[in-house]
mmJSON file of the N, C-alpha and C atoms, coordinates in Angstrom:
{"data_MODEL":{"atom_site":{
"group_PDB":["ATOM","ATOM","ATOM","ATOM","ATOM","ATOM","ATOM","ATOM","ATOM","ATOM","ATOM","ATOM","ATOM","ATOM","ATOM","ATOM","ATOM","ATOM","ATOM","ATOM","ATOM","ATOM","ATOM","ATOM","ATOM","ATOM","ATOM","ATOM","ATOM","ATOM","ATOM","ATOM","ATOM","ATOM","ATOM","ATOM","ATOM","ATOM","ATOM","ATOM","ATOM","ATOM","ATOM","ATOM","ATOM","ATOM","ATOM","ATOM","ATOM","ATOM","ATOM","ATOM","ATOM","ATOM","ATOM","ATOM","ATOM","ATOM","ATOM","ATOM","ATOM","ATOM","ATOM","ATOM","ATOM","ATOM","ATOM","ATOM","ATOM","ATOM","ATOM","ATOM","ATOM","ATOM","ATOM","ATOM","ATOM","ATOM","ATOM","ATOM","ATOM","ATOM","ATOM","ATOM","ATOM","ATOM","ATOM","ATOM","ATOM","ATOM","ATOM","ATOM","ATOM","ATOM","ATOM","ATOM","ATOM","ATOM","ATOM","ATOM","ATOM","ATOM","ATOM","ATOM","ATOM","ATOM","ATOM","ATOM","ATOM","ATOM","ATOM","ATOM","ATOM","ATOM","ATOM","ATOM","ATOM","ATOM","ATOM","ATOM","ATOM","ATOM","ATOM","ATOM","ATOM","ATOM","ATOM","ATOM","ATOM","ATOM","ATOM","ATOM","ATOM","ATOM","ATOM","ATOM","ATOM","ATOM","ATOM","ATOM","ATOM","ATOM","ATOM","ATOM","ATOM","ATOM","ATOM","ATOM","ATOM","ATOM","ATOM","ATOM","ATOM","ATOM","ATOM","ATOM","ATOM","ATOM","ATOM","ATOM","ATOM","ATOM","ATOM","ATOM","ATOM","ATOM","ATOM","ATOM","ATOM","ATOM","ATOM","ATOM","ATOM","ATOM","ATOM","ATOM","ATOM"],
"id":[1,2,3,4,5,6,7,8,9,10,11,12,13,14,15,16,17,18,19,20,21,22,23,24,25,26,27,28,29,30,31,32,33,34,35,36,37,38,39,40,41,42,43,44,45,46,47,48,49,50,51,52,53,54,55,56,57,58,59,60,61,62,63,64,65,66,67,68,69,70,71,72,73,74,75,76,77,78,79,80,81,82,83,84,85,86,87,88,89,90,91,92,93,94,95,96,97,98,99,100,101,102,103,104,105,106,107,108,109,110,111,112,113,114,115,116,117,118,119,120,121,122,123,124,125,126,127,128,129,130,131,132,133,134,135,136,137,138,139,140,141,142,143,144,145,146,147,148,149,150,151,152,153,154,155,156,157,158,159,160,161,162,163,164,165,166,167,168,169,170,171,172,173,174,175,176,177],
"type_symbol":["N","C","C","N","C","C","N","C","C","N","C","C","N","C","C","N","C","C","N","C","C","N","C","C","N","C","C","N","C","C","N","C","C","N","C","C","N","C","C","N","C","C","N","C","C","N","C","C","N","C","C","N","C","C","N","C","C","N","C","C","N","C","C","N","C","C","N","C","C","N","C","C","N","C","C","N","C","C","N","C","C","N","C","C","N","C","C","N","C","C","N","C","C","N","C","C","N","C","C","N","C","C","N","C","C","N","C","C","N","C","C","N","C","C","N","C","C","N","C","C","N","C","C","N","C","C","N","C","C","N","C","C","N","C","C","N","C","C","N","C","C","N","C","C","N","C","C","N","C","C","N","C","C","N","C","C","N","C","C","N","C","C","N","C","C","N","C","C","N","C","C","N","C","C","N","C","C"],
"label_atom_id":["N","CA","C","N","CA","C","N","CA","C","N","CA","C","N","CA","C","N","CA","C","N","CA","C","N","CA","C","N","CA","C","N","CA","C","N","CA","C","N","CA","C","N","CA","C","N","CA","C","N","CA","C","N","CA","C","N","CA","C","N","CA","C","N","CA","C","N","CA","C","N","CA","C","N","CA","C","N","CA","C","N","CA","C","N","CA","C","N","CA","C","N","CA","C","N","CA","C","N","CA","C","N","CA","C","N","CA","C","N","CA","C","N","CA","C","N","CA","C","N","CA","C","N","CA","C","N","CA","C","N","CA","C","N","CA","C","N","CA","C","N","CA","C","N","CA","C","N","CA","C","N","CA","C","N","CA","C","N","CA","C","N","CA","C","N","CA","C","N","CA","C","N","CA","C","N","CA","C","N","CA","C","N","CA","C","N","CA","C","N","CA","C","N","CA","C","N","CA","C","N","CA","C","N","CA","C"],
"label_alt_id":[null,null,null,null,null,null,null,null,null,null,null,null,null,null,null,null,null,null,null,null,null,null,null,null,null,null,null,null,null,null,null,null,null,null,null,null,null,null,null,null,null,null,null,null,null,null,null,null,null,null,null,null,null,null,null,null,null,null,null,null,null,null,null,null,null,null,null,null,null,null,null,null,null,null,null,null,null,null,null,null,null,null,null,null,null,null,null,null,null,null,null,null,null,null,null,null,null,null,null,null,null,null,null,null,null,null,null,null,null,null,null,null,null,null,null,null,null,null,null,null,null,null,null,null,null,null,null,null,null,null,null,null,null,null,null,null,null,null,null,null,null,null,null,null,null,null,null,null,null,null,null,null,null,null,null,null,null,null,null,null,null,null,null,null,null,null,null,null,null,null,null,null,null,null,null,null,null],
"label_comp_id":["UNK","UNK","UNK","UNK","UNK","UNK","UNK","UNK","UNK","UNK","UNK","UNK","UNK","UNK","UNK","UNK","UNK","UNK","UNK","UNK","UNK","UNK","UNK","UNK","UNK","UNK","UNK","UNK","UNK","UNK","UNK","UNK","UNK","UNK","UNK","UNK","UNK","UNK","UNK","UNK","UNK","UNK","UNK","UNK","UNK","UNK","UNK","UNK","UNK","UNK","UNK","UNK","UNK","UNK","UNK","UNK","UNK","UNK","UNK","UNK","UNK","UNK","UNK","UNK","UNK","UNK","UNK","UNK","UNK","UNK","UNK","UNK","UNK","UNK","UNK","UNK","UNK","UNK","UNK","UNK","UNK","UNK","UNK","UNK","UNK","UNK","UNK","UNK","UNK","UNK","UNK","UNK","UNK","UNK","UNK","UNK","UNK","UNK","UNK","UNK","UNK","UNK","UNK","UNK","UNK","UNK","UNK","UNK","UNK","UNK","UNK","UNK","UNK","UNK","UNK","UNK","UNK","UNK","UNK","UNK","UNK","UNK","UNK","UNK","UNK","UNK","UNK","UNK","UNK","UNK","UNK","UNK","UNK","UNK","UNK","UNK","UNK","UNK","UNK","UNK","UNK","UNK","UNK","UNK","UNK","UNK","UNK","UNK","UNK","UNK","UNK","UNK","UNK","UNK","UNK","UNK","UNK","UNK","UNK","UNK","UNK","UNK","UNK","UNK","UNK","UNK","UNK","UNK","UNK","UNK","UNK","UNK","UNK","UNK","UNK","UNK","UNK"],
"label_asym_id":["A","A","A","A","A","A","A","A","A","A","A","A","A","A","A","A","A","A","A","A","A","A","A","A","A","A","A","A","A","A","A","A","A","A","A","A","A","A","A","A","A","A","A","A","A","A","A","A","A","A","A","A","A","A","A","A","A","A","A","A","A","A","A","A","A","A","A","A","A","A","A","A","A","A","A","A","A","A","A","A","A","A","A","A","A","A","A","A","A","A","A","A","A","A","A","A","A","A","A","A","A","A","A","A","A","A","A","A","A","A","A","A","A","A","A","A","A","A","A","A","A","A","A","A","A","A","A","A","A","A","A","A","A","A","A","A","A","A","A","A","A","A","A","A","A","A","A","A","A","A","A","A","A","A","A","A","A","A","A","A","A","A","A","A","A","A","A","A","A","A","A","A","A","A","A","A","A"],
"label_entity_id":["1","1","1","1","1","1","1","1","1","1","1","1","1","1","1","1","1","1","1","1","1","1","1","1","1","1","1","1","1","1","1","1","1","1","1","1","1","1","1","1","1","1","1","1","1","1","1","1","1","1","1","1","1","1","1","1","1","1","1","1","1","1","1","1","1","1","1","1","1","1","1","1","1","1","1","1","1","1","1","1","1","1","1","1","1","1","1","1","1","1","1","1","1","1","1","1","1","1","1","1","1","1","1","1","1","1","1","1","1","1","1","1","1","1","1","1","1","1","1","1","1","1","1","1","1","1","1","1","1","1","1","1","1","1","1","1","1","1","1","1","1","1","1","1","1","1","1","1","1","1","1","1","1","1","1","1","1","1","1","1","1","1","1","1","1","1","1","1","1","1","1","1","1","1","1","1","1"],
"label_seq_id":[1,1,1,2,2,2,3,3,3,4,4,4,5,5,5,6,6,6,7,7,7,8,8,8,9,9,9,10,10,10,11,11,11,12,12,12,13,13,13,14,14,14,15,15,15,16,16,16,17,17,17,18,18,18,19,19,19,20,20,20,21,21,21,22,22,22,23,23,23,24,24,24,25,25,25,26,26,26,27,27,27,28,28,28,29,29,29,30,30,30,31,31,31,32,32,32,33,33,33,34,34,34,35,35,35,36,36,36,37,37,37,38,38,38,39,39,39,40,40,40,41,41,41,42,42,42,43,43,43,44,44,44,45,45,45,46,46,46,47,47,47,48,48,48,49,49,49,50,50,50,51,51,51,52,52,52,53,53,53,54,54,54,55,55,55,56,56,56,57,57,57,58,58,58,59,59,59],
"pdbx_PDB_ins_code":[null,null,null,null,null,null,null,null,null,null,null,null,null,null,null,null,null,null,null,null,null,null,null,null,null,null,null,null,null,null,null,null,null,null,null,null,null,null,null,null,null,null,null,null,null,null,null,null,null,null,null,null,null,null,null,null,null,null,null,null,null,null,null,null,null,null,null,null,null,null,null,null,null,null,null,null,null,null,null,null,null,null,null,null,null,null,null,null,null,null,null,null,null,null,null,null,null,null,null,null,null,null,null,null,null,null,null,null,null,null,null,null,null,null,null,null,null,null,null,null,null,null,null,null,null,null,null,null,null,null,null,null,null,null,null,null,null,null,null,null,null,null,null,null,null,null,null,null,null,null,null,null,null,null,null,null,null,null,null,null,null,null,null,null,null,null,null,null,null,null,null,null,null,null,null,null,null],
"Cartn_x":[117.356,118.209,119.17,120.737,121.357,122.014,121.919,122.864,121.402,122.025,121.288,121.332,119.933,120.208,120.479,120.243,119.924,118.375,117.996,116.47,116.734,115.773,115.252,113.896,113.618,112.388,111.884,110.148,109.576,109.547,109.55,109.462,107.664,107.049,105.516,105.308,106.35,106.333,106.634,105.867,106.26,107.292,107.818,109.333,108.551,107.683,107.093,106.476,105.724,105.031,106.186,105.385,106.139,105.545,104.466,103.466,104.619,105.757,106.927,106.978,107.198,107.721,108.874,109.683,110.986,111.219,112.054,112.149,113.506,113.478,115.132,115.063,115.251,115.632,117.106,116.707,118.039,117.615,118.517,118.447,116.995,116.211,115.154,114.213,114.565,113.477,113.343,112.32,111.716,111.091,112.057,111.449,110.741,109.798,108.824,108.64,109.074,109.076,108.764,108.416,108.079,108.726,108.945,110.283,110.401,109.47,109.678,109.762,109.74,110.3,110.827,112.5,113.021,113.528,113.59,113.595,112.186,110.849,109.654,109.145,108.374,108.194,108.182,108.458,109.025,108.539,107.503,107.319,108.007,108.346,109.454,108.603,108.691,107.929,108.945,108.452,109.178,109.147,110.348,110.085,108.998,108.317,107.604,106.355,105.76,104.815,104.893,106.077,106.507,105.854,106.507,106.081,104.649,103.757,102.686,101.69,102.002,101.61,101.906,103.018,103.196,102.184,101.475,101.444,100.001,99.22,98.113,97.559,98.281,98.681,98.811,99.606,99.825,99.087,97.427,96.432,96.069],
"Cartn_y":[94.052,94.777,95.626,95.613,95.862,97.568,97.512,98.821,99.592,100.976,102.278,102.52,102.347,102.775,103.763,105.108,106.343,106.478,107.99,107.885,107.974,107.124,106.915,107.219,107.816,107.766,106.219,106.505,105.264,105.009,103.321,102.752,102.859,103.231,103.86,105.002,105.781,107.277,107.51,108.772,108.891,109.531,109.484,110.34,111.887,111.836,113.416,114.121,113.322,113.989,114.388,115.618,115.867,115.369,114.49,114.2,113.076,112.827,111.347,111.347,110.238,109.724,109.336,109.073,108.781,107.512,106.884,105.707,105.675,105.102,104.613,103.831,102.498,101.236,101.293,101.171,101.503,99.399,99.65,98.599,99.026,98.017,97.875,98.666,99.748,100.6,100.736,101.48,102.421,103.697,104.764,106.008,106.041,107.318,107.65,108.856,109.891,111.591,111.883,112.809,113.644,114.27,113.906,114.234,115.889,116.568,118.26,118.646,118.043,118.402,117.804,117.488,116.59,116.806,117.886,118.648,118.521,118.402,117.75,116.967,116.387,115.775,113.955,113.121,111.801,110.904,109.747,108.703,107.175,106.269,106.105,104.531,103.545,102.326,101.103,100.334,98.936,98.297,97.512,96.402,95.452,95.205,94.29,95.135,96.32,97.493,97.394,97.673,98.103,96.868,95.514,94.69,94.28,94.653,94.214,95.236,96.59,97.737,97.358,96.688,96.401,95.633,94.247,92.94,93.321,94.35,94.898,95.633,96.435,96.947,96.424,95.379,94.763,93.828,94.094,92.658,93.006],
"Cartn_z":[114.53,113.621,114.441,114.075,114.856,114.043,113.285,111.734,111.365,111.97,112.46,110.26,109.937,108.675,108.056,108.351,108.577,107.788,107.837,107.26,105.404,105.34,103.329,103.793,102.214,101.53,101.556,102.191,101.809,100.398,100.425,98.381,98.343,99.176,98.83,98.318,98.503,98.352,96.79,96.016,94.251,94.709,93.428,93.026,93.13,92.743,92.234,92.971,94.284,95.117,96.247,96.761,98.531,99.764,99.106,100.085,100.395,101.118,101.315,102.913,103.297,104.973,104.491,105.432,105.791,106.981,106.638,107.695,108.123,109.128,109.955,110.799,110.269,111.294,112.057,113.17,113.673,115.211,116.226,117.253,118.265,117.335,118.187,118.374,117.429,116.661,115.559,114.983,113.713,113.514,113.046,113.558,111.673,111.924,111.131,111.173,109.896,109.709,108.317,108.45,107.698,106.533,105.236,104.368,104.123,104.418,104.13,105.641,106.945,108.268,108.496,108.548,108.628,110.25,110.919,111.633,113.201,112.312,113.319,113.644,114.081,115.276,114.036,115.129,113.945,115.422,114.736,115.547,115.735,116.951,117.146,117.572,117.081,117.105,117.287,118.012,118.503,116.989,117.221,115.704,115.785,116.626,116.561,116.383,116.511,116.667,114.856,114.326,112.721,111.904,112.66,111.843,111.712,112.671,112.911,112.372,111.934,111.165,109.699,108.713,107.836,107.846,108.343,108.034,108.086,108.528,108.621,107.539,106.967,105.418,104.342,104.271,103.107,102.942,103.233,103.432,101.602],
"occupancy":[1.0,1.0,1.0,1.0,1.0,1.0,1.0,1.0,1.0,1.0,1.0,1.0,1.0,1.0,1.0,1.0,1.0,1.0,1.0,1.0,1.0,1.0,1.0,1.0,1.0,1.0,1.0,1.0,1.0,1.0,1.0,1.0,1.0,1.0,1.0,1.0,1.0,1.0,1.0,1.0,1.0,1.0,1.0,1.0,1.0,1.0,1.0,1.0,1.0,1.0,1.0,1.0,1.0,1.0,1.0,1.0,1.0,1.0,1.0,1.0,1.0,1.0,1.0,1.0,1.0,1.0,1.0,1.0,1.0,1.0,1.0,1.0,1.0,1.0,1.0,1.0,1.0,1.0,1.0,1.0,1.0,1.0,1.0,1.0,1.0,1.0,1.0,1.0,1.0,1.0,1.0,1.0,1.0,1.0,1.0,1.0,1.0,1.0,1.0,1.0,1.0,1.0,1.0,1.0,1.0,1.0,1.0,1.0,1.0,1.0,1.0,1.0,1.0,1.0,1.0,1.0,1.0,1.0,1.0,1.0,1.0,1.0,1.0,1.0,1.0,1.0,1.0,1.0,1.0,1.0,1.0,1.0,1.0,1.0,1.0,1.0,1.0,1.0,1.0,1.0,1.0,1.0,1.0,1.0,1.0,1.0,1.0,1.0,1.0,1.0,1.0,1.0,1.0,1.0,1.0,1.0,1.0,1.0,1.0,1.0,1.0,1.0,1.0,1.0,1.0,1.0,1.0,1.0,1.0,1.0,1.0,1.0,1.0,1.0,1.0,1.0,1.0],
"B_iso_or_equiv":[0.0,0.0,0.0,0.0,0.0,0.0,0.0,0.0,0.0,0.0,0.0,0.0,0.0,0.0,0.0,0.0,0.0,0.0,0.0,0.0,0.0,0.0,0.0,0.0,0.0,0.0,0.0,0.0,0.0,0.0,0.0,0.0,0.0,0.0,0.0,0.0,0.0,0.0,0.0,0.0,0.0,0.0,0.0,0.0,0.0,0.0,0.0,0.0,0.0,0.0,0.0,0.0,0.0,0.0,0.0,0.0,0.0,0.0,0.0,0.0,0.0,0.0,0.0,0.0,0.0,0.0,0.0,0.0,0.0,0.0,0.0,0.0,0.0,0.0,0.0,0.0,0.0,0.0,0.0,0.0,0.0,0.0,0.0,0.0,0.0,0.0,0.0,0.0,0.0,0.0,0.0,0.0,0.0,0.0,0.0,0.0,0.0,0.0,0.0,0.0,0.0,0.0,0.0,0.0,0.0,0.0,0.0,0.0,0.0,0.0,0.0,0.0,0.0,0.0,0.0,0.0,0.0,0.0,0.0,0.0,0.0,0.0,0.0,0.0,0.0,0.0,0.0,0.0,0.0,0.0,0.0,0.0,0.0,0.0,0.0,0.0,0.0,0.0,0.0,0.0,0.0,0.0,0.0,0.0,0.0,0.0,0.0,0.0,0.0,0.0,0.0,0.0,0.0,0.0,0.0,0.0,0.0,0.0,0.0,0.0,0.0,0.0,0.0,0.0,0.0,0.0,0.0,0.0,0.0,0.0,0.0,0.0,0.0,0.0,0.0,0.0,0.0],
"pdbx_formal_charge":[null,null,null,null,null,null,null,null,null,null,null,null,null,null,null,null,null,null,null,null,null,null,null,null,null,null,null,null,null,null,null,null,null,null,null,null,null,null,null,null,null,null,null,null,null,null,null,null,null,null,null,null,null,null,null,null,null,null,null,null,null,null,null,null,null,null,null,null,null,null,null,null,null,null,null,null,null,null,null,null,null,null,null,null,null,null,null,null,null,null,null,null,null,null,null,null,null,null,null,null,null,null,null,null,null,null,null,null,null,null,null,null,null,null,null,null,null,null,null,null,null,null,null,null,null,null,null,null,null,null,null,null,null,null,null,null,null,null,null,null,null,null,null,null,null,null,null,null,null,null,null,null,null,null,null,null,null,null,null,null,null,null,null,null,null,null,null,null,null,null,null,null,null,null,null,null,null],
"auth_seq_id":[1,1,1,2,2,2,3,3,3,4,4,4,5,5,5,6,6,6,7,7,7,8,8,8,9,9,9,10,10,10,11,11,11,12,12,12,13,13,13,14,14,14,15,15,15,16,16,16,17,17,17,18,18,18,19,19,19,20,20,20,21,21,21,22,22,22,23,23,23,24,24,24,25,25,25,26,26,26,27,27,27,28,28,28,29,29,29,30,30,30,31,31,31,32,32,32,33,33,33,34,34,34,35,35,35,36,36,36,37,37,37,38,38,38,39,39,39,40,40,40,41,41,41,42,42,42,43,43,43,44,44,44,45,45,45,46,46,46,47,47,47,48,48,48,49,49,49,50,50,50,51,51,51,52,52,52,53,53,53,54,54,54,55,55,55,56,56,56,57,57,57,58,58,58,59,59,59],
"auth_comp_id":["UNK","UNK","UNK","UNK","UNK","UNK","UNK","UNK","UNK","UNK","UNK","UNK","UNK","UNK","UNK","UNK","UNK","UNK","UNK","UNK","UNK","UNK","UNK","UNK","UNK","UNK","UNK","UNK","UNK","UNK","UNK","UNK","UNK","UNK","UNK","UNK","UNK","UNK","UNK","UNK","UNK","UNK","UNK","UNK","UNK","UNK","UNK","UNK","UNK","UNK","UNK","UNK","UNK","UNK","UNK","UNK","UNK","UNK","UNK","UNK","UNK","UNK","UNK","UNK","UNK","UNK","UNK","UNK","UNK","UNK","UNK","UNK","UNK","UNK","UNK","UNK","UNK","UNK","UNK","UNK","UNK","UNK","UNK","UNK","UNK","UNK","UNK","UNK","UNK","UNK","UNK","UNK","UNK","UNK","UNK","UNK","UNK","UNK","UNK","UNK","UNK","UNK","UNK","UNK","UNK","UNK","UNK","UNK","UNK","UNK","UNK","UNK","UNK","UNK","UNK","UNK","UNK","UNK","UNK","UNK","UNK","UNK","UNK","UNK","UNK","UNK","UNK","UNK","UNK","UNK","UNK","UNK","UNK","UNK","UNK","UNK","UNK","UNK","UNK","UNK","UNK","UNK","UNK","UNK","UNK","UNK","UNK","UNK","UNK","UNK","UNK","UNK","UNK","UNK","UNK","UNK","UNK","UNK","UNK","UNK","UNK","UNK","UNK","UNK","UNK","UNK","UNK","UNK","UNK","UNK","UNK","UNK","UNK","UNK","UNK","UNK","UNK"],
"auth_asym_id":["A","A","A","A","A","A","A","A","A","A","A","A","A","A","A","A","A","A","A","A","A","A","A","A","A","A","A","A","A","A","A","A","A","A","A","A","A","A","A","A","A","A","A","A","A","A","A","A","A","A","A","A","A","A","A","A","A","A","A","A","A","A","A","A","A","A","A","A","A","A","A","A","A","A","A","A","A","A","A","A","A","A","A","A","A","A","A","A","A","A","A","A","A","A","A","A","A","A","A","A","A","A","A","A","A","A","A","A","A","A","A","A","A","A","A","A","A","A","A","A","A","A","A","A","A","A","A","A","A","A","A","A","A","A","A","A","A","A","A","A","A","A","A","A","A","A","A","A","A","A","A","A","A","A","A","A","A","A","A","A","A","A","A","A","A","A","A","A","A","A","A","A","A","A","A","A","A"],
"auth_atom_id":["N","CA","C","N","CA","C","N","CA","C","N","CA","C","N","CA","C","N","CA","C","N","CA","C","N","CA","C","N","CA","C","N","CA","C","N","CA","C","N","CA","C","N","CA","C","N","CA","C","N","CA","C","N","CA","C","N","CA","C","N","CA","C","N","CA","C","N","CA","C","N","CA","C","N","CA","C","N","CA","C","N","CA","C","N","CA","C","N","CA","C","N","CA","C","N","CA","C","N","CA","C","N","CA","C","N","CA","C","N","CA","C","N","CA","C","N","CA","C","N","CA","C","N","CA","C","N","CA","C","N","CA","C","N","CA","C","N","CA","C","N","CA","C","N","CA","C","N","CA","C","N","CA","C","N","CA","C","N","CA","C","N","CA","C","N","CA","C","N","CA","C","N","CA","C","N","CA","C","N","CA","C","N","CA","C","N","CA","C","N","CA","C","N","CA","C","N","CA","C","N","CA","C","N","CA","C"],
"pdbx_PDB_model_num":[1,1,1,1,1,1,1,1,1,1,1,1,1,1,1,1,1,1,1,1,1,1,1,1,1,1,1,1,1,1,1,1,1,1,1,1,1,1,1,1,1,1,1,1,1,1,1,1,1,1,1,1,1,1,1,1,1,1,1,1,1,1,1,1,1,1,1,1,1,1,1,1,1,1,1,1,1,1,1,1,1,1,1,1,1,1,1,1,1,1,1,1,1,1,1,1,1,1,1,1,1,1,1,1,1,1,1,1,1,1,1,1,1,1,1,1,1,1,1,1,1,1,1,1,1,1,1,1,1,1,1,1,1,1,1,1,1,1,1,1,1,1,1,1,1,1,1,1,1,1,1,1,1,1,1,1,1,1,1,1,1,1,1,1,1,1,1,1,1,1,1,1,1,1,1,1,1]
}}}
């Protein structure tokens, strides 16, 4: 993936809760934060790390 998406709300996340992550595919990564620290600390995963965490999840 080459187009830095900027960060969204995960489509796991309720509309209603604050309990939300945030995502951003950008080249050859996937960062991962916190939607009420948008500001702290955010983990930063290979696409192939992302995809292999999805495909583990969605069993």
């Amino acid at each position: 993936m080459n187009r830095d998406t900027g960060w969204f709300k995960s489509s796991r996340s309720a509309a209603s809760s604050d309990a939300c992550v945030e995502v951003r595919f950008a080249a050859g990564a996937v960062g991962v934060r916190d939607s009420k620290n948008a500001t702290g600390p955010r983990f930063e995963f290979t696409t192939r790390a992302w995809r292999s965490f999805l495909a583990a999840t969605n069993r």
